[in-house]
C-alpha positions as a Markdown table, in Angstrom:
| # | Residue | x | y | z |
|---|---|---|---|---|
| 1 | Unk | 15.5 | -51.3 | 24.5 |
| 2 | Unk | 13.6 | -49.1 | 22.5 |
| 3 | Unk | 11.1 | -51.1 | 20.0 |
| 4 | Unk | 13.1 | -49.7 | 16.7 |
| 5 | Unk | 16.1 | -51.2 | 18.1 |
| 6 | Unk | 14.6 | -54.9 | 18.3 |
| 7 | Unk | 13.2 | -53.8 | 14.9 |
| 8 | Unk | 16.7 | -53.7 | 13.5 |
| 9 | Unk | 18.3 | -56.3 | 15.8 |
| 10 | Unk | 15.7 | -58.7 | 14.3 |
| 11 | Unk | 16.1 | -57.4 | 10.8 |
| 12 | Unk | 20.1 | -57.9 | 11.4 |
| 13 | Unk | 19.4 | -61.5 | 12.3 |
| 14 | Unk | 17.2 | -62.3 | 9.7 |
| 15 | Unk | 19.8 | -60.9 | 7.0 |
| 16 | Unk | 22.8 | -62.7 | 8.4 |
| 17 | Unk | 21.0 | -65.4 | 8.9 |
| 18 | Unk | 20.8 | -66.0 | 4.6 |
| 19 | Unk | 24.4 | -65.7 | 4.3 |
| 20 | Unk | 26.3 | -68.8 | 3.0 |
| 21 | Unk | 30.0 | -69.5 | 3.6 |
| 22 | Unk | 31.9 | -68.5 | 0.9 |
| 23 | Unk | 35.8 | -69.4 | 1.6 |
| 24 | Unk | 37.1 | -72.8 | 2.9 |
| 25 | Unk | 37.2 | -71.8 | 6.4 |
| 26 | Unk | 33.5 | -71.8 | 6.7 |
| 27 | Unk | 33.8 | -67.8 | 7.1 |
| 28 | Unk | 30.7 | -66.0 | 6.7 |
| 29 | Unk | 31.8 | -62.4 | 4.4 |
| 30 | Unk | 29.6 | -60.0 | 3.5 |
| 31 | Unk | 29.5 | -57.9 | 0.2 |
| 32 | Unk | 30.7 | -54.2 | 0.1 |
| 33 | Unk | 28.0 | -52.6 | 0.2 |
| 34 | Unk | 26.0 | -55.0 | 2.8 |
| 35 | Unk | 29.0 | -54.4 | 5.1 |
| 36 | Unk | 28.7 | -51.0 | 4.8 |
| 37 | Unk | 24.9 | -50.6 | 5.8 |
| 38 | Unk | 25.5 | -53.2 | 8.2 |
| 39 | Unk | 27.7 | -50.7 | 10.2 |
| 40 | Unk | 25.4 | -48.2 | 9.1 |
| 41 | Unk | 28.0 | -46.1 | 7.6 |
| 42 | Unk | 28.6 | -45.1 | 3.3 |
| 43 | Unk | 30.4 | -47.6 | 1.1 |
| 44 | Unk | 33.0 | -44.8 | 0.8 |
| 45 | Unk | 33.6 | -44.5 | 4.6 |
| 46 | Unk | 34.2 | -47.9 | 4.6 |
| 47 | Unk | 36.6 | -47.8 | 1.9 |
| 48 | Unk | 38.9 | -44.9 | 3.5 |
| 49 | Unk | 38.9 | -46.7 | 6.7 |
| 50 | Unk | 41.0 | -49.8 | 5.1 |
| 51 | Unk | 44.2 | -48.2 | 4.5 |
| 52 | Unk | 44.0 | -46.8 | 7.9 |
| 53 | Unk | 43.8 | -50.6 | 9.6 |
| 54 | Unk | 40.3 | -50.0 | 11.0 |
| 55 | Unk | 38.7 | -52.6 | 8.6 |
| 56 | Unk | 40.8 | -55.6 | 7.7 |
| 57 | Unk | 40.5 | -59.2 | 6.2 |
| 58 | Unk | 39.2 | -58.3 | 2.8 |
| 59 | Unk | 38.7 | -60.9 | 0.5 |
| 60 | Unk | 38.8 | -59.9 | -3.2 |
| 61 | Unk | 36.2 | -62.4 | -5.0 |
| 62 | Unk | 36.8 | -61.0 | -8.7 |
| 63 | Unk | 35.0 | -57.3 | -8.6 |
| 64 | Unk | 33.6 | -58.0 | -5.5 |
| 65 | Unk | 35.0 | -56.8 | -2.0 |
| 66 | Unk | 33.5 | -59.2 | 0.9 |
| 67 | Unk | 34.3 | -59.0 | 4.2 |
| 68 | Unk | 34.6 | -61.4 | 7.1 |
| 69 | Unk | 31.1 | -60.8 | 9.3 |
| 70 | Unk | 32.9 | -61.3 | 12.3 |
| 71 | Unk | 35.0 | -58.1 | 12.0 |
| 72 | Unk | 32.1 | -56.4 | 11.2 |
| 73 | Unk | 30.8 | -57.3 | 14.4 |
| 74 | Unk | 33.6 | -56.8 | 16.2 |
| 75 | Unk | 33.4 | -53.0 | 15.0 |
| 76 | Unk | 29.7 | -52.5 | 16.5 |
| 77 | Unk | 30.5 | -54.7 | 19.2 |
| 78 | Unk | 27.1 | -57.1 | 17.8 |
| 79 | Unk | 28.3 | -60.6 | 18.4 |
| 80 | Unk | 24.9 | -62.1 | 18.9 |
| 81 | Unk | 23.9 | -63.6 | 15.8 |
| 82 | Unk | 26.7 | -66.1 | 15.7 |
């Protein structure tokens, strides 16, 4: 593994680390925008793949979009901070 990999396997794990349960189910979600960088792709990309099923289990928290951290993983196939 190349050493800017670890970099940002280790920033990754510090981030999601922080993140405090939100809903009742003890379910980590992640803001918009968080999500977005996370999969290292534009807030807009990530709102044009919701209608097309490629994101799902939104939560709407007021104004704020969060999204359930294991779908996240599960897109970039990164399941080792749980």
């Amino acid at each position: 593994m190349k050493l800017a990999e670890q970099l940002a396997g280790t920033a990754k794990m510090l981030y999601l680390s922080t993140l405090p349960a939100v809903n009742q189910d003890q379910e980590r979600l992640v803001p918009q925008k968080e999500a977005a960088a996370y999969l290292g792709i534009a807030v807009g990309t990530l709102r044009d793949w919701e209608p097309k099923g490629k994101v799902t289990g939104r939560v709407e928290v007021g104004r704020y979009m969060l999204y359930p951290l294991d779908v996240l993983q599960a897109l970039c196939g990164d399941t080792m901070y749980d």
